[in-house]
C-alpha positions in Angstrom: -40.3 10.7 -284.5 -37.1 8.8 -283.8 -36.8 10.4 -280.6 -39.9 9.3 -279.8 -39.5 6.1 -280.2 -36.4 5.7 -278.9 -37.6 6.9 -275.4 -40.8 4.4 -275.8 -38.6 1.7 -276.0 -36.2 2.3 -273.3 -38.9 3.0 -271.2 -40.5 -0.5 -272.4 -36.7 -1.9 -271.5 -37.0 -0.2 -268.0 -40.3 -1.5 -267.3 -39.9 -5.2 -268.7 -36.7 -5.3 -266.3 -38.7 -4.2 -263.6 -41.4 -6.9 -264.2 -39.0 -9.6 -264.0 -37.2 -7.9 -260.9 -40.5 -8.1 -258.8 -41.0 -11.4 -260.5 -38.5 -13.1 -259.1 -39.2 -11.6 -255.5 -42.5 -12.4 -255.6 -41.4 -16.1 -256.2 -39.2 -15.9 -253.3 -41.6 -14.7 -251.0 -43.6 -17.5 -252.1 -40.7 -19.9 -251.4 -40.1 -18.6 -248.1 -44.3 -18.3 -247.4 -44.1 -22.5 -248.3 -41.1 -23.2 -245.8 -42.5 -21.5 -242.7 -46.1 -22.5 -243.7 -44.5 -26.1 -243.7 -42.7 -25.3 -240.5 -45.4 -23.9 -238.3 -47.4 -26.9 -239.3 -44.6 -29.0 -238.1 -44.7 -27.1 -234.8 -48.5 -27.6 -234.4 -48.3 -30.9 -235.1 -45.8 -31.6 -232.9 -47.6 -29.8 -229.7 -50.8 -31.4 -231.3 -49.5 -34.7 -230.3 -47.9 -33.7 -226.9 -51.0 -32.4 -225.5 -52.9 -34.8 -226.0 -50.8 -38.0 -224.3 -50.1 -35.5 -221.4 -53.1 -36.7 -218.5 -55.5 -34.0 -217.3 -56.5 -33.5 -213.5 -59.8 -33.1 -212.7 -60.8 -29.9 -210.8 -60.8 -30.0 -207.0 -62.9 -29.3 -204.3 -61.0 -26.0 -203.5 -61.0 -25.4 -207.4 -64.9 -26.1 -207.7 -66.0 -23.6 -204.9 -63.8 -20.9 -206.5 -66.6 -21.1 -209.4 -69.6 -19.5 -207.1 -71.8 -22.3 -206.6 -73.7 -22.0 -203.2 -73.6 -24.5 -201.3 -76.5 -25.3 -198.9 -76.1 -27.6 -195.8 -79.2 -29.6 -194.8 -81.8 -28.3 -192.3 -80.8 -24.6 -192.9 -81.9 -22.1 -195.7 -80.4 -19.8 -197.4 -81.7 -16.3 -196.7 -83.7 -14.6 -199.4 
């Protein structure tokens, strides 16, 4: 019965170690998670801001008849 016991409890050692072990990684992975979390908003923020001061051209001519509009000239029709 000793014996028994004995092996219960080192295995209850063993697995108690183990719980903290992971314990502590998992709160370092958190940690880290936070930080680049904190830094990618950071990023975004930062090209947030610099897109939208930066001044956007309107589409040109050459642009707009790229898109496939027709375009019909007065007096002639297009054919069917």
């Amino acid at each position: 019965m000793e014996r028994v016991n004995l092996k219960l409890y080192l295995e209850n050692v063993y697995i108690m170690e183990e719980n903290e072990r992971l314990r502590r990684k998992a709160q370092a992975l958190n940690q880290e998670n936070k930080a680049l979390l904190a830094k990618l908003n950071t990023n975004h923020a930062a090209a947030s801001s610099t897109s939208t001061t930066t001044q956007r051209r309107p589409p040109t001519a050459a642009s707009a008849a790229g898109t496939g509009a027709a375009t019909l000239k007065p007096g002639k029709q297009q054919p069917k």
